[in-house]
N, C-alpha and C positions, 0 to 999 in steps of 0.2 A: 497175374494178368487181370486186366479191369474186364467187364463185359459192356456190350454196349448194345446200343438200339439202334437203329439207321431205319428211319422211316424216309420213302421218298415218294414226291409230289407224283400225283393219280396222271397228272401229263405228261411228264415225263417218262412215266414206265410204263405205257401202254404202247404194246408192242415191243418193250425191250426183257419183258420177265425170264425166257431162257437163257440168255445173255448174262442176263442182273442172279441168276441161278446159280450157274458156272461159276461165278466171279466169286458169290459169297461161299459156292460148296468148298474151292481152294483154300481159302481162307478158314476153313471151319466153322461156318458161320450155317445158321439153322432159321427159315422163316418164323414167325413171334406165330401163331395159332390166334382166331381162325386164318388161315393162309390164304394169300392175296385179296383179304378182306382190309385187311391195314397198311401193305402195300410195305410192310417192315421187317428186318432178319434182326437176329440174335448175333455177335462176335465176339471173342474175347481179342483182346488186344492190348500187348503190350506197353504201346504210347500212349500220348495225350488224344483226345479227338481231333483237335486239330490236323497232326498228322495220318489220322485215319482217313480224313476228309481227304488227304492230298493223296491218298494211298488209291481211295476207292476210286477219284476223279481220275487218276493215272489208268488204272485198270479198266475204267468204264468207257474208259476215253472221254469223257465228259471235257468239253471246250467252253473256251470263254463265251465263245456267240450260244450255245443251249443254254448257260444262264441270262444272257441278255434276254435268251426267247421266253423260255420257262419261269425265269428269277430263280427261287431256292431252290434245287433238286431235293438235295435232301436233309435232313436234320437228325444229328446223333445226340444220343442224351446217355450219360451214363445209367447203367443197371446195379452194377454193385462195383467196388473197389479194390483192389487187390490191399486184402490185408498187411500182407507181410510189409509190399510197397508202404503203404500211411504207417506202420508202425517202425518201419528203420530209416 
């Protein structure tokens, strides 16, 4: 599994951090330290980011009209790679 970063926009998650909590503890997913300073969790995940994207907006409920309002919620950036994956 890759790991990943999922930062998301300061307007967006103010007011949703219990929620956005939940959603990443299911997942196995761990806030980046200092916590709620970067507004960011830790994941590993098997897919592409893309599909994390589609994962996270399902679970978050995130709709078309919160990006209209907010624009980007959030942006994932790879952490590390899953080796095995790039090497077979």
């Amino acid at each position: 599994m890759a790991m990943y970063r999922v930062e998301f926009a300061r307007d967006w998650i103010t007011g949703r951090w219990g929620f956005t909590d939940r959603v990443f503890q299911d997942l196995k997913g761990r806030e980046t330290e200092p916590s709620r300073l970067e507004n960011a969790w830790l994941v590993e995940f098997t897919g592409q980011p893309p599909a994390l994207g589609r994962l996270l907006s399902q679970r978050l409920n995130i709709q078309e009209k919160d990006f209209r309002r907010f624009g980007p919620i959030f942006e994932i950036t790879v952490v590390s790679q899953d080796t095995q994956q790039a090497s077979g």
